[in-house]
C-alpha positions as a Markdown table, in Angstrom:
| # | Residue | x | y | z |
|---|---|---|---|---|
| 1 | Unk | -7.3 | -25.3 | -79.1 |
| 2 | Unk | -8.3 | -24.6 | -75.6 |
| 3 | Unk | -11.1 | -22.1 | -75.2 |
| 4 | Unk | -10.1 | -18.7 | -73.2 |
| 5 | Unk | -11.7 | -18.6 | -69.8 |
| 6 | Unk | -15.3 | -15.9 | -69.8 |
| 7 | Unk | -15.5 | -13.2 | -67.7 |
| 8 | Unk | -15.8 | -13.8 | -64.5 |
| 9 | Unk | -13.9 | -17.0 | -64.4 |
| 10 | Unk | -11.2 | -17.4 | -61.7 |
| 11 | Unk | -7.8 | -17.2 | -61.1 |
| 12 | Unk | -6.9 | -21.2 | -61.0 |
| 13 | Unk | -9.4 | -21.7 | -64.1 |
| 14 | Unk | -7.4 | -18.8 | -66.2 |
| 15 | Unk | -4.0 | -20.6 | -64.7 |
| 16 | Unk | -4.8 | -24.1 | -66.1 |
| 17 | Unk | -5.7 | -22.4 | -69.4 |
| 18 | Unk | -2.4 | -20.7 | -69.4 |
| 19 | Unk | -1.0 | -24.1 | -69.2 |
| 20 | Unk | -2.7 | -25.8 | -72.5 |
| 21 | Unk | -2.6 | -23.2 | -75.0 |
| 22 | Unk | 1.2 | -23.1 | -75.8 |
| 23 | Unk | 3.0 | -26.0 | -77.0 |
| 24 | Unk | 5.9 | -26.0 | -74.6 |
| 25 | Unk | 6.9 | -24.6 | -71.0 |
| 26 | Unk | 10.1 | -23.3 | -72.0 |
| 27 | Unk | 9.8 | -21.7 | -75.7 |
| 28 | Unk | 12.7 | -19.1 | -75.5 |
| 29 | Unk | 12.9 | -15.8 | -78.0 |
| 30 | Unk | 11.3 | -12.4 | -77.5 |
| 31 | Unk | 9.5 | -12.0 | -80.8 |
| 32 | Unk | 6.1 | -12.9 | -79.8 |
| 33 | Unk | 6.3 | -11.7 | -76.3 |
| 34 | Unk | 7.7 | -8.0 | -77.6 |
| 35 | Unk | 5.0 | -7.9 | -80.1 |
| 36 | Unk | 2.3 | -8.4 | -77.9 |
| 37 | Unk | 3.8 | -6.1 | -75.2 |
| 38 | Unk | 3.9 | -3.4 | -78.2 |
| 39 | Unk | 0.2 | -3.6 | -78.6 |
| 40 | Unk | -0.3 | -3.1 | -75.1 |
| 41 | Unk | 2.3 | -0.1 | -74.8 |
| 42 | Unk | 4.1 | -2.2 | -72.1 |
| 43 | Unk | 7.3 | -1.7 | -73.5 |
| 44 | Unk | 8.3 | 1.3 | -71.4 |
| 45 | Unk | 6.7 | 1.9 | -68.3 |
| 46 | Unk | 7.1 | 5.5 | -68.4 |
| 47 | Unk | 9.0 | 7.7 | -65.3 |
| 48 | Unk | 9.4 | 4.0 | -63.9 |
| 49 | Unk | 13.0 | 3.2 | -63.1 |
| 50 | Unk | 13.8 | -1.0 | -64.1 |
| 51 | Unk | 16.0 | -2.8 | -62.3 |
| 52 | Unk | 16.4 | -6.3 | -64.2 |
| 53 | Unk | 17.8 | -9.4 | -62.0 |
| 54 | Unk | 19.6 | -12.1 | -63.8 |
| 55 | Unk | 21.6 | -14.7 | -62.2 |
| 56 | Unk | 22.1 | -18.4 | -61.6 |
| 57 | Unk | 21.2 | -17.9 | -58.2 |
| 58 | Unk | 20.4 | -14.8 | -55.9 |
| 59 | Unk | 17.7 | -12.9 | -57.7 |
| 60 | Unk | 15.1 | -13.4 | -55.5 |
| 61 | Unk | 17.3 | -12.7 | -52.2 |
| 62 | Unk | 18.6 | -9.3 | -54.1 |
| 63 | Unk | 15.1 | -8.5 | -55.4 |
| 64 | Unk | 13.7 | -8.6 | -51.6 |
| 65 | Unk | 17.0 | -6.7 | -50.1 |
| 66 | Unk | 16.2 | -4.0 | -52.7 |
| 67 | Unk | 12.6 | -4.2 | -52.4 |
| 68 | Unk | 13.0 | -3.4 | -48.3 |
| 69 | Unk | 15.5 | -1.0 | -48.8 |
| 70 | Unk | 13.1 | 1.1 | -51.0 |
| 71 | Unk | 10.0 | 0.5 | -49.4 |
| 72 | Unk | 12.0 | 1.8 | -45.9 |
| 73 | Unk | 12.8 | 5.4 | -48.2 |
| 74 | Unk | 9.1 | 6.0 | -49.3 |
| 75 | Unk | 9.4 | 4.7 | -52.8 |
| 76 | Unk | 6.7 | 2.8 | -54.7 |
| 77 | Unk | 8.0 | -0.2 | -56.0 |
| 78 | Unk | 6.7 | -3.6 | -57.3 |
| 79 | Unk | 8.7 | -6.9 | -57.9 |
| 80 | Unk | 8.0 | -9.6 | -60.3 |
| 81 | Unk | 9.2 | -12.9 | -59.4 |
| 82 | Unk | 9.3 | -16.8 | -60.2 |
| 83 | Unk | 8.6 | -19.7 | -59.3 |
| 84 | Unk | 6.0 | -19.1 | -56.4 |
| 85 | Unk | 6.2 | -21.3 | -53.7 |
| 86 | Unk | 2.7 | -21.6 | -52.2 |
| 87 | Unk | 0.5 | -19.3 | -54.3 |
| 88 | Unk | 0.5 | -18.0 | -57.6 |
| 89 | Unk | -0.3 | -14.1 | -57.0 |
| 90 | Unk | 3.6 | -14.1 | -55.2 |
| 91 | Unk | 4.8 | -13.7 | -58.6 |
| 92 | Unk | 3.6 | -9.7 | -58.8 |
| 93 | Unk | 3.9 | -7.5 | -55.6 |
| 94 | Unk | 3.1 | -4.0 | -55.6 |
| 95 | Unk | 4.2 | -2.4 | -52.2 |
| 96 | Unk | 4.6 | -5.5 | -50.3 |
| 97 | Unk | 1.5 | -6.9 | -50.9 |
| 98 | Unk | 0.6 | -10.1 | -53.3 |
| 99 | Unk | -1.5 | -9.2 | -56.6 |
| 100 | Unk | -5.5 | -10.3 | -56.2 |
| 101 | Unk | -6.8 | -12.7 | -58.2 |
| 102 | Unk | -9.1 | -10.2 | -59.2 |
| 103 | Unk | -6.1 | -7.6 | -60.6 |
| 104 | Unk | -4.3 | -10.9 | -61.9 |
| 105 | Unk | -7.5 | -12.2 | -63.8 |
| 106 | Unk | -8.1 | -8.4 | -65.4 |
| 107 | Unk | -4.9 | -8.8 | -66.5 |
| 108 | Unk | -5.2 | -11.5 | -68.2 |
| 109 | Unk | -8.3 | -10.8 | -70.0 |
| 110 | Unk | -6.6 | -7.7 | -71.5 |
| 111 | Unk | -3.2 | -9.6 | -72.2 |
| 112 | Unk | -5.9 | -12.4 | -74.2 |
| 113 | Unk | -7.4 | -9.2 | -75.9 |
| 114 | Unk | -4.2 | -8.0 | -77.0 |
| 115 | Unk | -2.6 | -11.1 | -78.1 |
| 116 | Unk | -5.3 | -12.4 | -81.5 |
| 117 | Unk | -3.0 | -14.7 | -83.0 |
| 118 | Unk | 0.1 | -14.6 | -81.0 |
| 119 | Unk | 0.7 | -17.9 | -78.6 |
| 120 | Unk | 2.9 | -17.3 | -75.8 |
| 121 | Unk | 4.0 | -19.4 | -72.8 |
| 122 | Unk | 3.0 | -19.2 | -69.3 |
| 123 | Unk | 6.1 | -17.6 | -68.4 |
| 124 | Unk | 4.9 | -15.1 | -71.3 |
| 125 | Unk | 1.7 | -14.2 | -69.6 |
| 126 | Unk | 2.8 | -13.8 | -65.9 |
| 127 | Unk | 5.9 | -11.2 | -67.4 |
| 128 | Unk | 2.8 | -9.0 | -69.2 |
| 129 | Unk | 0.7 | -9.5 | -66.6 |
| 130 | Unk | 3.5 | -7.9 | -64.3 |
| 131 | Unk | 4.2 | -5.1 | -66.6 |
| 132 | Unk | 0.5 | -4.3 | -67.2 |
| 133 | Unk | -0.1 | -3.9 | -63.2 |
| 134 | Unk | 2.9 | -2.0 | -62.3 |
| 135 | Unk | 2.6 | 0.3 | -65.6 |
| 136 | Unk | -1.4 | 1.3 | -63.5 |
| 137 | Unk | 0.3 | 1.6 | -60.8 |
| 138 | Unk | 2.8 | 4.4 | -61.7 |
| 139 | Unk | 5.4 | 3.4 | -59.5 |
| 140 | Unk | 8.8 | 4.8 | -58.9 |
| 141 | Unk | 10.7 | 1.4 | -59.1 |
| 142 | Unk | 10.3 | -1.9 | -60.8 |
| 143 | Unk | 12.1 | -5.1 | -59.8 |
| 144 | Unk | 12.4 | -8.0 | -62.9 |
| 145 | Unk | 13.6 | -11.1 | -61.9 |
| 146 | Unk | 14.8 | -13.1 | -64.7 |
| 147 | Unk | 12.8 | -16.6 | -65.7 |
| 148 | Unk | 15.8 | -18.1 | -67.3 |
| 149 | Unk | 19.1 | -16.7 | -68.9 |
| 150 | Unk | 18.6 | -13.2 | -69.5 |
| 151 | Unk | 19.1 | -12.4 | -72.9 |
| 152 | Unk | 15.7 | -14.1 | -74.4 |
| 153 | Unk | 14.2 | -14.3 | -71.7 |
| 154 | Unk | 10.3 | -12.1 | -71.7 |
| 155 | Unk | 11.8 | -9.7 | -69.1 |
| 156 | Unk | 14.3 | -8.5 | -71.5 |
| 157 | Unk | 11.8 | -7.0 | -73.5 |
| 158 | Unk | 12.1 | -3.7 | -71.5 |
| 159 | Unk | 14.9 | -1.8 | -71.2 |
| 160 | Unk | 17.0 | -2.1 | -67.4 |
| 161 | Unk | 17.9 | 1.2 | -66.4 |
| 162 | Unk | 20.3 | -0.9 | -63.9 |
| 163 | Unk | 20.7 | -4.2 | -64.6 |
| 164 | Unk | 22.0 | -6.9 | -62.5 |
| 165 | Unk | 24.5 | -10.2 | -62.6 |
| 166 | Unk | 24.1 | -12.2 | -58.7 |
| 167 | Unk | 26.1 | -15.1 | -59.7 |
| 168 | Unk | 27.1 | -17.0 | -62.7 |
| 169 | Unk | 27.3 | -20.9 | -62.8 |
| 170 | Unk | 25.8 | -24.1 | -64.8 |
| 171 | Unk | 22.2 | -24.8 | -64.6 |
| 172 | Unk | 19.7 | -24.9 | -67.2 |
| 173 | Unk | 22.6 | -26.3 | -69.3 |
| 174 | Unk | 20.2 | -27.3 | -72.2 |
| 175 | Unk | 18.9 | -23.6 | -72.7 |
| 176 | Unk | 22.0 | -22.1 | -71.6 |
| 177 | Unk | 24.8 | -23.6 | -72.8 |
| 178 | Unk | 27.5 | -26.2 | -70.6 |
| 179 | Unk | 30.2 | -23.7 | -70.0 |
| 180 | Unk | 30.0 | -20.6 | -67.1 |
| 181 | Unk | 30.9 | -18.3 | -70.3 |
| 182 | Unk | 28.4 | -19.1 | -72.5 |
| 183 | Unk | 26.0 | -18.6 | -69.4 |
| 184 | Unk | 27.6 | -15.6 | -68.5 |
| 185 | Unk | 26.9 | -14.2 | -72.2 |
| 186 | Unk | 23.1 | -15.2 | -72.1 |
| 187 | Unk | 22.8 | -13.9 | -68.8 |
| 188 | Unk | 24.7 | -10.6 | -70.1 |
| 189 | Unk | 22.1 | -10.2 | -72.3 |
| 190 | Unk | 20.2 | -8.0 | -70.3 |
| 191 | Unk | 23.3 | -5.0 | -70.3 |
| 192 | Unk | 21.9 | -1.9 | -72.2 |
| 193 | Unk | 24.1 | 0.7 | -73.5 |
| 194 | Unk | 25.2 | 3.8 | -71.1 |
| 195 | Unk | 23.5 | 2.1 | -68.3 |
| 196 | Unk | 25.2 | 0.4 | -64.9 |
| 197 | Unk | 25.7 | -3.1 | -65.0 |
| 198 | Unk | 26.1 | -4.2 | -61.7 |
| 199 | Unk | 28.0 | -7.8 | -61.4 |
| 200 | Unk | 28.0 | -9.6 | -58.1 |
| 201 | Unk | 30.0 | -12.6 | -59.3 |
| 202 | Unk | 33.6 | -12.7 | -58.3 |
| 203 | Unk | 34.7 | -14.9 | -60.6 |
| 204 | Unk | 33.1 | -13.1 | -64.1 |
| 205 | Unk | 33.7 | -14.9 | -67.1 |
| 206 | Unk | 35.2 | -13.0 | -69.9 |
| 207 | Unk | 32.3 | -13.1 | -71.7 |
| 208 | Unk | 30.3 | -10.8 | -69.5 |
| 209 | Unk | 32.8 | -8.2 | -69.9 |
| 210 | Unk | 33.0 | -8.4 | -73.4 |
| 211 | Unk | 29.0 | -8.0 | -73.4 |
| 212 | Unk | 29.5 | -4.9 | -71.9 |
| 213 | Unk | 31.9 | -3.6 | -73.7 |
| 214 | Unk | 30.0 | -4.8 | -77.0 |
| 215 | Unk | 26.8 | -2.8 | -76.4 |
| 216 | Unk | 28.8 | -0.3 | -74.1 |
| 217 | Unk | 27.1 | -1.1 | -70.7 |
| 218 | Unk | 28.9 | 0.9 | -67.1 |
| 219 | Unk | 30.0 | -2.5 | -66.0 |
| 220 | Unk | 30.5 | -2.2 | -61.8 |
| 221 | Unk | 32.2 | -5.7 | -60.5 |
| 222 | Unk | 32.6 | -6.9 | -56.8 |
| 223 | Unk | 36.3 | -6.8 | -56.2 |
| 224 | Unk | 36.3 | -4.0 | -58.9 |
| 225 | Unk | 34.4 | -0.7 | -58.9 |
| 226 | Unk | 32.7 | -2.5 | -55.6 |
| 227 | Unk | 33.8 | -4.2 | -52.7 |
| 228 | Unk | 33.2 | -5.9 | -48.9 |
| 229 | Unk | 35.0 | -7.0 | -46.0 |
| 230 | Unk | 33.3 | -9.1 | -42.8 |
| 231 | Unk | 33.9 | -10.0 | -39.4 |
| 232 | Unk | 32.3 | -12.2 | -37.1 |
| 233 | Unk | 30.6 | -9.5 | -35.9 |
| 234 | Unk | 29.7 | -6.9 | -38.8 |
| 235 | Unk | 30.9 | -6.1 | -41.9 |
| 236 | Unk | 32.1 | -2.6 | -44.9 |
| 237 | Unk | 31.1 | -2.1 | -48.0 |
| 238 | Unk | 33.2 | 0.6 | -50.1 |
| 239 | Unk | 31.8 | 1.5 | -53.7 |
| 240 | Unk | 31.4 | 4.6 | -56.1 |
| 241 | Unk | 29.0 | 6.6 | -53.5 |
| 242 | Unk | 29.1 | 4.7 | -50.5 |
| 243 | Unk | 31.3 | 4.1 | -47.5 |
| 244 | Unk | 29.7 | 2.1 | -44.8 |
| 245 | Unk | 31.2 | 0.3 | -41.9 |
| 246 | Unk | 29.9 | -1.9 | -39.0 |
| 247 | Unk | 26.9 | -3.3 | -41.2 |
| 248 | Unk | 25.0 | -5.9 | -39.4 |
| 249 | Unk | 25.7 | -9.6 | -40.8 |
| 250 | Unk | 22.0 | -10.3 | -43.2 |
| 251 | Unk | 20.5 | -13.6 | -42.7 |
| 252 | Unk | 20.5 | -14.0 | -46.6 |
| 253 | Unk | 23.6 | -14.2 | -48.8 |
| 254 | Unk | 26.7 | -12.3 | -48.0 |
| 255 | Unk | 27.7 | -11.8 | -51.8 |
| 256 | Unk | 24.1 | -11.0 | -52.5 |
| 257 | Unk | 23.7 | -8.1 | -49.9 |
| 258 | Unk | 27.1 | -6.3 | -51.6 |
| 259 | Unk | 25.7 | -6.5 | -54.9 |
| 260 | Unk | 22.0 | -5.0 | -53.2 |
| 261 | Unk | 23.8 | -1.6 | -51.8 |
| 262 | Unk | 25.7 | -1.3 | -55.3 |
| 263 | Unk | 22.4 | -1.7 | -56.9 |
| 264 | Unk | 21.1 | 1.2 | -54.2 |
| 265 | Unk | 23.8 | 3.8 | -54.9 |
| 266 | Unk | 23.6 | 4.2 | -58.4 |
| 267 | Unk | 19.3 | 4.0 | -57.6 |
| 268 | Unk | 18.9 | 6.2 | -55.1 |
| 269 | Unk | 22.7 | 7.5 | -53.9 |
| 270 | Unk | 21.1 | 9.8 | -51.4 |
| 271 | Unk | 19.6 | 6.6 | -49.9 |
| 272 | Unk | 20.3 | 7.1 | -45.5 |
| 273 | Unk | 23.1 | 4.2 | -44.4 |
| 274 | Unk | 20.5 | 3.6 | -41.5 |
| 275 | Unk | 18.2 | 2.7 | -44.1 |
| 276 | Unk | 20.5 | 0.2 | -46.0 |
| 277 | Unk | 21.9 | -1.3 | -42.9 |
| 278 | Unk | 18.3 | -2.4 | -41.7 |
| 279 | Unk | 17.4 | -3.6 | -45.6 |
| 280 | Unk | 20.0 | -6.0 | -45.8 |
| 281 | Unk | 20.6 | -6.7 | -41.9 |
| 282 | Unk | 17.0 | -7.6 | -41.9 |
| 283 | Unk | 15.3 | -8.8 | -44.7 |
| 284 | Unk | 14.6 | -12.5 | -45.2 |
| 285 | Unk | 12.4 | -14.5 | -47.6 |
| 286 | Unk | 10.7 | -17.8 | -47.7 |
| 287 | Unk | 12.3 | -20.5 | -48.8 |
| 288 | Unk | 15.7 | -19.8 | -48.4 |
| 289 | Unk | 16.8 | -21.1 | -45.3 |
| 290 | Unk | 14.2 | -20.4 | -43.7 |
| 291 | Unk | 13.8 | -21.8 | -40.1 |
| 292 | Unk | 10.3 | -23.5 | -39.4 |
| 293 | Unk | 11.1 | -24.9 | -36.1 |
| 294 | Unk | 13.5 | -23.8 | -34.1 |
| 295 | Unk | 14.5 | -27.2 | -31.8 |
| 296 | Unk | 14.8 | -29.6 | -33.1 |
| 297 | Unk | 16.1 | -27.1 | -35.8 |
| 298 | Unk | 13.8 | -27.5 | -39.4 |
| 299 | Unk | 15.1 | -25.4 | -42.5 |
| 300 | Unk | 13.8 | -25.3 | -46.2 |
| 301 | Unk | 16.0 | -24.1 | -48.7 |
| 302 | Unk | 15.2 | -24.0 | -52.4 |
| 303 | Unk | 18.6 | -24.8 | -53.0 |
| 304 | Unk | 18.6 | -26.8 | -56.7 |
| 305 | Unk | 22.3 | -26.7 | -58.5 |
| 306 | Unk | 26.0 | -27.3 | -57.6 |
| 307 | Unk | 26.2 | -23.4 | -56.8 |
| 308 | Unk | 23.1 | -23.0 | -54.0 |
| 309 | Unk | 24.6 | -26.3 | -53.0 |
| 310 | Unk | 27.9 | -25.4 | -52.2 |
| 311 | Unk | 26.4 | -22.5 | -50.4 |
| 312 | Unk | 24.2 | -24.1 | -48.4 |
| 313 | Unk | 26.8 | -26.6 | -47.1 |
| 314 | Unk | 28.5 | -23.0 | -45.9 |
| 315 | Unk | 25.9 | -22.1 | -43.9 |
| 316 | Unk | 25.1 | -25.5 | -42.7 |
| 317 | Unk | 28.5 | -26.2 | -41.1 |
| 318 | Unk | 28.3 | -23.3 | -38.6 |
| 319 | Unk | 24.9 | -24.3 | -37.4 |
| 320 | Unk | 25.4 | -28.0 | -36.6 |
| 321 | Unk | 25.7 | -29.3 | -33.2 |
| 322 | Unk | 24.0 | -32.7 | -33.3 |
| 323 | Unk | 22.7 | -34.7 | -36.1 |
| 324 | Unk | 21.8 | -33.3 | -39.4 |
| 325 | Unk | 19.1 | -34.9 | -41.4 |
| 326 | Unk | 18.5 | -34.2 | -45.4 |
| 327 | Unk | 15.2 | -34.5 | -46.8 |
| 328 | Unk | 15.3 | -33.9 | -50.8 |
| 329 | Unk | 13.8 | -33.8 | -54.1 |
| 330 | Unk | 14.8 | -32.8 | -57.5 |
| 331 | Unk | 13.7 | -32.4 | -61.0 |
| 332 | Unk | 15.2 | -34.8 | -63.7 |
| 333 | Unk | 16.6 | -31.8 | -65.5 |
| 334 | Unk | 19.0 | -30.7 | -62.2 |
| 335 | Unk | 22.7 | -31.4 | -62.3 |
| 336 | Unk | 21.3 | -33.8 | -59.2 |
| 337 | Unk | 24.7 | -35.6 | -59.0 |
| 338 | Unk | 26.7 | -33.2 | -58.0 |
| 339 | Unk | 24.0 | -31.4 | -55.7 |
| 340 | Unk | 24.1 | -34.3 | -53.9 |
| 341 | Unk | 27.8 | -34.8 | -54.1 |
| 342 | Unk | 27.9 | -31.5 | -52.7 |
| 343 | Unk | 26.6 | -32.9 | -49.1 |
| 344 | Unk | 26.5 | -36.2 | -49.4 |
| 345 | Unk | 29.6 | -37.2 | -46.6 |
| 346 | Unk | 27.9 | -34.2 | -44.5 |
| 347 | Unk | 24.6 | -35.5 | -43.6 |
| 348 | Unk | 24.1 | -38.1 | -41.4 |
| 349 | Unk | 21.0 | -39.4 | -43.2 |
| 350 | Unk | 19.7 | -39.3 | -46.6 |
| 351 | Unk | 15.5 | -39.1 | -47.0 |
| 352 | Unk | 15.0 | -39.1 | -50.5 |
| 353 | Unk | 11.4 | -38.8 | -51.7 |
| 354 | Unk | 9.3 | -38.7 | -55.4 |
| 355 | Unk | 8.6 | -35.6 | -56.9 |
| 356 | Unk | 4.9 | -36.3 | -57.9 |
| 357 | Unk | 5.5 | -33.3 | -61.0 |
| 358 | Unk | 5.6 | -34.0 | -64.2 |
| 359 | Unk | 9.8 | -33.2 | -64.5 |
| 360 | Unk | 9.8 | -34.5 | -61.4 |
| 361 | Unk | 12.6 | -37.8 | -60.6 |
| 362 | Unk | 12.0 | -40.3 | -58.4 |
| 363 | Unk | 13.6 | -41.1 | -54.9 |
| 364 | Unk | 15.4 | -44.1 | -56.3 |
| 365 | Unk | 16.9 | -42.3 | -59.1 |
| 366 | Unk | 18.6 | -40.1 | -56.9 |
| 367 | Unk | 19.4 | -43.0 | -54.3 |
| 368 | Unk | 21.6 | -44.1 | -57.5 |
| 369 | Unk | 23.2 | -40.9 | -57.8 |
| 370 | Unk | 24.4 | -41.0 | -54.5 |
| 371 | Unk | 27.9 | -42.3 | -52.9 |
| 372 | Unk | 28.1 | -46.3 | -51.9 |
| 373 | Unk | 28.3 | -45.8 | -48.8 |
| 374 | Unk | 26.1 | -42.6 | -47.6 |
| 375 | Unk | 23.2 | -43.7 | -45.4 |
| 376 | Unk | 20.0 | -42.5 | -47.6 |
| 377 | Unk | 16.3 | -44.0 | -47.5 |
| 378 | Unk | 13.6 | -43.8 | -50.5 |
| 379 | Unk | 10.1 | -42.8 | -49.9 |
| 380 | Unk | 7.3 | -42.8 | -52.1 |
| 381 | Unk | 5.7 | -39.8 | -50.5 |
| 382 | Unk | 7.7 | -36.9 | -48.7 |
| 383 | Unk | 5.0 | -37.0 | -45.6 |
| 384 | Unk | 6.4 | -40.4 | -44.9 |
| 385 | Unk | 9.4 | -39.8 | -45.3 |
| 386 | Unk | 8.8 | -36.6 | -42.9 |
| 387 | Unk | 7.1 | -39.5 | -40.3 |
| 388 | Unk | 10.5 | -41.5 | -40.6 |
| 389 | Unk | 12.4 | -38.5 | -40.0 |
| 390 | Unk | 10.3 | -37.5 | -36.9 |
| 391 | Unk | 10.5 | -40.8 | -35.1 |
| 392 | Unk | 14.6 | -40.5 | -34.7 |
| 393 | Unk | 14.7 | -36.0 | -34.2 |
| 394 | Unk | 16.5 | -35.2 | -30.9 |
| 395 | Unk | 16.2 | -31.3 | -29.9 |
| 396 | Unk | 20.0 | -30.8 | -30.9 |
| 397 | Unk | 19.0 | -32.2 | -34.2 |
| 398 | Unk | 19.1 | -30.3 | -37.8 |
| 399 | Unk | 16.8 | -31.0 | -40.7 |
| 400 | Unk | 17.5 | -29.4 | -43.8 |
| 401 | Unk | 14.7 | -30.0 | -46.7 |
| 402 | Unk | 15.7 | -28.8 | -49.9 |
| 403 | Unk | 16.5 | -29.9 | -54.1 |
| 404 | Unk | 13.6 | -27.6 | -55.7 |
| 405 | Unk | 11.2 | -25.0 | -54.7 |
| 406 | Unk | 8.4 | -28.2 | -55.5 |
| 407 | Unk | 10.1 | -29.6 | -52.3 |
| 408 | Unk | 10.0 | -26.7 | -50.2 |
| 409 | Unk | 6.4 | -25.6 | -51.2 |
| 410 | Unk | 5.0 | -29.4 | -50.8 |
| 411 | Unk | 6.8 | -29.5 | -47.3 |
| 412 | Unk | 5.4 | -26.0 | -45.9 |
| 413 | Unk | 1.8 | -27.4 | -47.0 |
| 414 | Unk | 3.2 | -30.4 | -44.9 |
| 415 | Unk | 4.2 | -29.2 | -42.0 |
| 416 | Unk | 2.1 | -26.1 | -41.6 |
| 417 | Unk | 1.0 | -25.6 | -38.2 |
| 418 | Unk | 2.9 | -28.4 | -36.8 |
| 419 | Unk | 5.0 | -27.9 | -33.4 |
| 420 | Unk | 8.2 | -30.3 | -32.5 |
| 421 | Unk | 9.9 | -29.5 | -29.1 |
């Protein structure tokens, strides 16, 4: 059994421990993590209001709209998030700002202290780690993004005062089951009774509102209690509280910024329109498409399952003048198929590359997934295939590099500083 770091050690040597003591990455069930949590009284976080995020994809765009929207009306509020992309401290944020090693480390000591006996997973420690920062911190909000599911997932050991549905569709079929209603029922999980449970997913399985009416959750859907109109130009929301008109258009997801200002009325109703219009007209985040050159056009997206997919294809299509140019890799455990399938007949050409992690699948395993006759090249390593990519880019060009946030991290690192005109 791996020896806990002394004091004093540093952030990357506690991480790697984190990694070796528990059996398994993904060990779902909230009996060890609520028991430890208990012992550290992080179970309730006092005057704190919770805001739980679950959804196949969209948490982290409605965490950041939310996060803006409160930070712009003087409220304290921290965000726990995952995966990070480029450093591990972007999983707690107090304010704004990225948790220090140092806060991260003392942390952990105290979650090690607390545990004895107890093994939990990484996932485990980085939810109690959040909890035990924001609970010193005494803030007025708390944002939970959910790891995976919702229901046993370690952020579901606190109580949501408002919890949250983006969108509901397959991924993580293995942990979640192969149907959109089992996963809405995991992901309904989160629902506490007498509380508002906020659903941003237009077409809501049955089995989310039978969640809600099982443990008596306010259930609030789009199209329901909530809705939104656009334009080219601007678009309305109507809900509960709100009225707005002649919102600016956000760079992140339409659906998501809806679900964001019904999150905000039943928050903070007395919230200023002015103040919601810049949140969500505003607020972008890294990795989701994110522009990191502007001709010839170069966007990362974390996009990963049939769902961001299909999206992504959206926003692609209205940005395309010239040639657009994929570079991708997935994990073995994506639905990569039909990712692919998703824009395979609109990319001009294919750069597939290895993902040198340990779920990671090869370039040629994708290559095989892919339509006879789409034009697609394997690469070993994704700088190469970034060289080949380079040598044909004309300024009218798009490249799009996306299939994991591994992809998206490993490219930034790759192309930081780097200038194409």
């Amino acid at each position: 059994m791996p020896v806990a770091p002394k004091s004093g050690a540093t952030l990357n040597r506690w991480l790697d421990f984190l990694l070796a003591i528990h059996p398994t990455e993904i060990d779902m069930g909230l009996a060890r993590v609520s028991t430890v949590a208990t012992r550290m009284e992080l179970n309730h976080l006092g005057e704190t209001k919770i805001v739980t995020v679950a959804g196949t994809n969209g948490k982290g765009t409605t965490c950041a709209m939310i996060e803006a929207a409160l930070q712009l009306s003087g409220k304290t509020v921290g965000v726990y998030s995952s995966p990070h992309l480029l450093n591990y401290n972007e999983r707690v944020r107090i304010n704004g700002i990225d948790a220090t090693d140092t806060a991260l480390v003392g942390a952990f000591e105290a979650i090690e202290a607390a545990r004895a006996e107890i093994s939990l997973t990484f996932f485990e420690y980085a939810t109690l780690a959040g909890l035990y920062l924001f609970k010193a911190a005494k803030l007025d909000v708390v944002l939970l993004e959910v790891g995976l599911g919702g229901r046993l997932d370690a952020t579901n050991l606190i109580d949501a005062d408002i919890a949250v549905v983006t969108s509901i569709d397959l991924d993580h079929q293995e942990y979640l089951g192969d149907t959109r209603e089992l996963v809405g029922a995991e992901k309904a999980g989160i629902f506490r009774q007498g509380r508002p449970a906020i659903v941003g997913e237009p077409d809501c399985p049955q089995s989310v509102l039978d969640a809600a009416n099982r443990v008596g959750a306010s259930l609030y859907r789009v199209n329901s209690e909530f809705s939104y109109q656009c334009t080219n130009e601007d678009w309305h929301f109507k809900g509960q509280h709100f009225d707005l008109s002649h919102l600016p258009l956000p760079y992140l997801p339409q659906p998501n910024a809806a679900t964001v200002i019904a999150v905000l009325e039943h928050l903070f109703p007395t919230i200023s329109a002015e103040i919601i219009a810049k949140a969500v007209g505003n607020t972008q985040l890294a990795g989701r498409l994110e522009t990191l050159n502007p001709s010839p056009k170069v966007i990362v997206d974390v996009a990963h399952n049939p769902h961001a997919a299909r999206y992504l294809k959206s926003r692609l299509a209205a940005m395309v003048k010239g040639r657009l140019f994929a570079l991708c890799g997935m994990l073995k455990d994506k639905d990569a198929r039909s990712v692919l399938l998703e824009l395979s007949s609109d990319v001009d050409k294919w750069f597939l590359c290895d993902l040198s992690v340990p779920r990671g699948a090869s370039a040629a395993e994708l290559n095989a997934l892919m339509p006879q006759d789409v034009d697609a090249a394997t690469y070993q390593q994704m700088s190469d295939a970034w060289q080949a990519i380079k040598a044909q880019l004309h300024s009218d060009d798009i490249v799009i590099v996306f299939g994991s946030f591994y992809t998206v991290a490993g490219f930034k690192e790759l192309f930081k500083g780097e200038k194409l005109v």
